[in-house]
C-alpha positions as CSV (number, residue, x, y, z in Angstrom):
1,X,0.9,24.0,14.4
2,X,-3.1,23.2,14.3
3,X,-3.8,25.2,17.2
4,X,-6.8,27.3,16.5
5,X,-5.0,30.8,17.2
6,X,-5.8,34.6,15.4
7,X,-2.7,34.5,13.8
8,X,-3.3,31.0,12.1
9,X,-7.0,31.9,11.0
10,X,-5.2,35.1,9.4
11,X,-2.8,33.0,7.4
12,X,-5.5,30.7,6.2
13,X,-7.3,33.7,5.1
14,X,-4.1,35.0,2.9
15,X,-3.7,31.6,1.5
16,X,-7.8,31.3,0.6
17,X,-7.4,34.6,-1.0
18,X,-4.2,33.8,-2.6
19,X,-5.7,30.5,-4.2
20,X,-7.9,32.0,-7.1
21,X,-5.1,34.4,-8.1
22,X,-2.3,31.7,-8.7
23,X,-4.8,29.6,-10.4
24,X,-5.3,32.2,-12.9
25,X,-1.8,33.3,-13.0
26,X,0.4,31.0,-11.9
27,X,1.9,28.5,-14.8
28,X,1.1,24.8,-14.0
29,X,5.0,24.3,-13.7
30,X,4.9,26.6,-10.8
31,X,1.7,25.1,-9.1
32,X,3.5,21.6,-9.2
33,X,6.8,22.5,-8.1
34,X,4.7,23.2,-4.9
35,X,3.5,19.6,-4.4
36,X,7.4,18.7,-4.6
37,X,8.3,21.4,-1.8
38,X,10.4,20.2,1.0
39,X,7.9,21.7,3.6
40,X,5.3,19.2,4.3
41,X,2.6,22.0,4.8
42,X,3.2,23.7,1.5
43,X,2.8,20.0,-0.2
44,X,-0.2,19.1,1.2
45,X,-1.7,22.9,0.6
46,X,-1.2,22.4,-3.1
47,X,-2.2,19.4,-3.6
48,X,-5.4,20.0,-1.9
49,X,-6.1,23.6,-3.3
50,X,-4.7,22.5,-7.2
51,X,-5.2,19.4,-7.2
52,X,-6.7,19.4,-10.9
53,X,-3.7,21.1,-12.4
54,X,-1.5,18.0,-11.7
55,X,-4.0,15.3,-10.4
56,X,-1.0,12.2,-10.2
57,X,1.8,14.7,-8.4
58,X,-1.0,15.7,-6.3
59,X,-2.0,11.9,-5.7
60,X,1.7,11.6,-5.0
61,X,1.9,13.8,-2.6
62,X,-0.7,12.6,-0.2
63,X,0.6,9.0,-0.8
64,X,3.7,10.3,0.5
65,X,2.9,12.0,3.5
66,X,0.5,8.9,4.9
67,X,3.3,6.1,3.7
68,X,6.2,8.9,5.2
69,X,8.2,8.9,1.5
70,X,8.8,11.9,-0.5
71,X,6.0,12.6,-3.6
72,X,8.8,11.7,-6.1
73,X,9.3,8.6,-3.9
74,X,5.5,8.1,-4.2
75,X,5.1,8.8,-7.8
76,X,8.2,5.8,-8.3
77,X,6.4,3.4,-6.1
78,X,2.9,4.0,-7.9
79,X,4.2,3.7,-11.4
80,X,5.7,0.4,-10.3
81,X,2.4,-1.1,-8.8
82,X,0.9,-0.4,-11.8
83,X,3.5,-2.3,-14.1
84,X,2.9,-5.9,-14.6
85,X,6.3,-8.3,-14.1
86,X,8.0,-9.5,-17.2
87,X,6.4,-12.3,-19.1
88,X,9.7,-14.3,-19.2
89,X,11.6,-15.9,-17.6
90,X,7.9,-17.4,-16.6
91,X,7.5,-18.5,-13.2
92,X,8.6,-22.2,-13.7
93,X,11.6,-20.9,-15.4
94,X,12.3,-18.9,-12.3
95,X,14.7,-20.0,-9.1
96,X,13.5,-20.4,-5.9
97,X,15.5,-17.2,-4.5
98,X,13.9,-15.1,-7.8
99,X,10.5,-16.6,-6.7
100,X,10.8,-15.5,-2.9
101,X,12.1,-11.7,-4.8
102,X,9.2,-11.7,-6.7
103,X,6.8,-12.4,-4.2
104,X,8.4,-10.1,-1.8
105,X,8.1,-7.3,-4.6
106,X,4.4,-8.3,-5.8
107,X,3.2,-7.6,-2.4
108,X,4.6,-4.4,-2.4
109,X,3.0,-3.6,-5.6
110,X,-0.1,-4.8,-4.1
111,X,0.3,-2.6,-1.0
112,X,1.2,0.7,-2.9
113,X,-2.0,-0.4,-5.0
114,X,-4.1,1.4,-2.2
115,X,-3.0,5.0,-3.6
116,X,-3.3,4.0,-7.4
117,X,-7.1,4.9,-7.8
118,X,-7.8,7.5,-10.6
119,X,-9.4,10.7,-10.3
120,X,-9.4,11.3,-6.6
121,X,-10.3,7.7,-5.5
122,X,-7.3,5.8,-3.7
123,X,-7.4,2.1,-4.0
124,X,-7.2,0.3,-7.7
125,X,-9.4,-3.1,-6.7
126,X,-9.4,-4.3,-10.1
127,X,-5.1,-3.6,-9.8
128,X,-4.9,-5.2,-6.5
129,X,-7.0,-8.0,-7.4
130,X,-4.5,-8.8,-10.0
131,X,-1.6,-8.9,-8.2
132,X,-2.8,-11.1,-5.4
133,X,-3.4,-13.4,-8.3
134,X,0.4,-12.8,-9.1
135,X,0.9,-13.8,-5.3
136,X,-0.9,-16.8,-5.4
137,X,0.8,-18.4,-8.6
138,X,4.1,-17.5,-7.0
139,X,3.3,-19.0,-3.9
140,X,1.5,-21.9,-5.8
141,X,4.8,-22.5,-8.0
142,X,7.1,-22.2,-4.4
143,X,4.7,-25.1,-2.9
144,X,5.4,-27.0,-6.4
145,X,8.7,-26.9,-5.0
146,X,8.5,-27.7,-1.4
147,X,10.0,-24.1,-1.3
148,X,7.1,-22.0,1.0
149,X,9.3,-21.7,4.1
150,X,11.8,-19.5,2.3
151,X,8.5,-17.0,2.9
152,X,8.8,-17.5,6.5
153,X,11.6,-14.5,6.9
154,X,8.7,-12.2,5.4
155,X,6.6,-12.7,8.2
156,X,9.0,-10.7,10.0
157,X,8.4,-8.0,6.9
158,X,8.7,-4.1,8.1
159,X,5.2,-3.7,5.4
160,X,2.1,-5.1,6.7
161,X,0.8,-6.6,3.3
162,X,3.9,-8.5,2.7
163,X,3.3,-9.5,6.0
164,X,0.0,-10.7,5.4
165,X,0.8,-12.7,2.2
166,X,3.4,-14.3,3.7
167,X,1.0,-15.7,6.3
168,X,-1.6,-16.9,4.1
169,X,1.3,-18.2,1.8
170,X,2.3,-20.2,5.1
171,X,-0.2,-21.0,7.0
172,X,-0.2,-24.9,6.1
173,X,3.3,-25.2,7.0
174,X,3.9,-22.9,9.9
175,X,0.1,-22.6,11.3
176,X,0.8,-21.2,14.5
177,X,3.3,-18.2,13.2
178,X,1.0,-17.3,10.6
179,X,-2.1,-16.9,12.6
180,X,-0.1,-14.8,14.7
181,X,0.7,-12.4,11.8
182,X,-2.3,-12.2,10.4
183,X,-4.2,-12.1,14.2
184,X,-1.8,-8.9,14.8
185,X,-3.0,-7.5,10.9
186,X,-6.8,-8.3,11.8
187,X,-5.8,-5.6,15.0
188,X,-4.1,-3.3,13.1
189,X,-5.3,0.1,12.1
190,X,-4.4,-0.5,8.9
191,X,-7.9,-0.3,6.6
192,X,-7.0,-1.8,3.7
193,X,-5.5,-4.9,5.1
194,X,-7.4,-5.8,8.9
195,X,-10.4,-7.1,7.3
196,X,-8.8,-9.2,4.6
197,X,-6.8,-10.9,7.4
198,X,-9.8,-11.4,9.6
199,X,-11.5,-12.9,6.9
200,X,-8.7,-15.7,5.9
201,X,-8.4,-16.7,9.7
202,X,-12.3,-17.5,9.8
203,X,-11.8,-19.2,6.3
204,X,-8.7,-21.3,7.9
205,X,-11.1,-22.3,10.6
206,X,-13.8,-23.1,9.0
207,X,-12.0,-25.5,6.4
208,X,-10.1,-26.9,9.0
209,X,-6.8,-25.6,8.1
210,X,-6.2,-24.1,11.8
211,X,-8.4,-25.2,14.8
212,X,-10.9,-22.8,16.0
213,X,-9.4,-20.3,17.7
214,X,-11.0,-18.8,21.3
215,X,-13.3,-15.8,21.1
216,X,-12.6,-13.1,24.0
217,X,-15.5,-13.3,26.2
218,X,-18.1,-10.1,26.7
């Protein structure tokens, strides 16, 4: 597929030629009817040769490839990060099983906030930002409750920031299985969320929360 062959330098060549001519001729329709295409190649073509005929499908469609959803998938997921939660019931009008739902689905929100940026930029700070606020008063309002172990199944979470928020929403009552979490999310690949969980271990150590941990020797 990425082979560097004749017959793929030839293609390229058709589709850089073809470019210029569908952006003068082509109606936008058309164009974004290609970032929806079932072929993953013809997606990711458009949305990187038109991406400013349909900047949010094109968005989409790179968000969907990376998170393996479809671009309509994407486009659903991103709209939802970017909605706040109702304003009532309010939290201390919530149950404990709608608190656990909303903090599972707030950590969601906060991990699709990586692909929200606008024009071409990917992660919303000033979005995720807000939602781990969200996180905290929902963990905050679970620990009012002596509730914070019904978070303990999202340690086990298939998405990494729900993993992660779990931990930190944990950590004082299940220490050893949340530094494991967040010890595996500090190792991850994952660049949006290793350094965040690297930096709430040393935190826990330094206030005392979790002893020091042993550094691997050089």
């Amino acid at each position: 597929r990425f082979e560097r062959t004749p017959e793929r330098a030839a293609r390229i060549a058709r589709m850089n030629a073809l470019t210029p001519e569908m952006r003068r001729r082509a109606p936008p329709a058309t164009i974004s009817a290609l970032m929806l295409d079932p072929h993953v190649d013809v997606r990711m073509w458009a949305a990187m040769r038109f991406s400013e005929i349909d900047r949010e499908l094109s968005n989409a469609a790179f968000a969907g490839a990376r998170e393996k959803v479809s671009p309509r998938e994407a486009l659903a997921l991103i709209d939802h990060a970017r909605t706040p939660p109702p304003a009532q019931p309010t939290l201390a009008q919530m149950s404990v099983d709608d608190l656990v739902a909303r903090f599972s689905d707030a950590c969601l929100r906060e991990f699709w906030s990586r692909h929200c940026g606008r024009d071409g930029s990917g992660l919303d700070g000033e979005l995720r930002n807000t939602i781990i606020g969200e996180i905290q008063s929902i963990a905050e309002e679970l620990g009012r409750r002596g509730a914070r172990e019904r978070l303990l199944p999202l340690l086990d979470s298939p998405n990494i920031t729900t993993r992660a928020e779990a931990a930190r929403a944990t950590i004082r009552i299940a220490p050893e299985r949340a530094v494991k979490t967040l010890e595996a999310v500090s190792e991850s690949k994952d660049s949006c969320e290793l350094g965040g969980a690297s930096m709430s271990l040393l935190y826990y150590e330094f206030e005392g929360i979790i002893p020091a941990r042993k550094r691997p020797q050089n």
